[in-house]
C-alpha positions in Angstrom: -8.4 1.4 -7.0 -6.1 4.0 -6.1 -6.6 7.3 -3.6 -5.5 10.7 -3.2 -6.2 10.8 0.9 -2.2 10.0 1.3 -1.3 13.1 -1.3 2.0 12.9 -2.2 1.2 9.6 -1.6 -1.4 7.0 -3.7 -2.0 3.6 -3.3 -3.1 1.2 -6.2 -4.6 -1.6 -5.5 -5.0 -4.4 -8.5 -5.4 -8.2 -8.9 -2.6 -10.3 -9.7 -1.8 -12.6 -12.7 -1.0 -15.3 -10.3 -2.5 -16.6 -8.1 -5.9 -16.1 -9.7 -8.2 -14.1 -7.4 -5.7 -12.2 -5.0 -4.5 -9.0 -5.1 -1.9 -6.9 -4.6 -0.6 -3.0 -3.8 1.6 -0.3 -4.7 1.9 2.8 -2.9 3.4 5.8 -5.1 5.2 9.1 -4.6 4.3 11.4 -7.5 3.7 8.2 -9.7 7.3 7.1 -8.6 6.9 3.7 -7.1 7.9 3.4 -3.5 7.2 0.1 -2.1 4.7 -2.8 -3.3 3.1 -5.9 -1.8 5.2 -9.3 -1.5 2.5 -10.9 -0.2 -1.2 -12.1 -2.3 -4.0 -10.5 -0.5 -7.3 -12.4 0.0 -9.6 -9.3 -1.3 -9.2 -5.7 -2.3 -10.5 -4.7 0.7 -7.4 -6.6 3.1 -5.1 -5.5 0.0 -6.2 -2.0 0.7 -5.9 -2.0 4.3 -2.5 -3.2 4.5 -1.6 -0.9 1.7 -2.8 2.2 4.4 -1.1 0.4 7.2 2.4 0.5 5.5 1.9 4.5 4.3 0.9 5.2 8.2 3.9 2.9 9.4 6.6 4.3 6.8 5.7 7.8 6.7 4.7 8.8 10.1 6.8 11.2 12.2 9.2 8.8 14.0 8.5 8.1 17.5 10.9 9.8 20.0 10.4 7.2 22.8 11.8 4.7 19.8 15.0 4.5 20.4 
């Protein structure tokens, strides 16, 4: 699975070898690999999710009350 709604950005979703049955995520700039999951997701649905929260958390304009 993978989506062009972040463009530069995409996020690839895909299952992992091990453990059977949980997936994982990548999120891409211009096919260069950013960040991935380090944690097994339950479905592709919660994989895809948390892929979407870490583009909106990483890539939003910073906060100026943050500091």
């Amino acid at each position: 699975m993978s989506d062009n709604e972040f463009y530069p950005f995409s996020i690839e979703v895909a299952p992992l070898n091990s453990p059977k049955g949980k997936f994982g995520w990548a999120i891409r700039k211009h096919g260069k690999l950013l960040e991935r999951s380090d944690r097994p997701h339950d479905s592709e649905e919660r994989a895809y999710a948390s892929a979407t929260a870490a583009v909106e958390r990483a890539f939003r304009p910073a906060d100026p009350r943050r500091r």
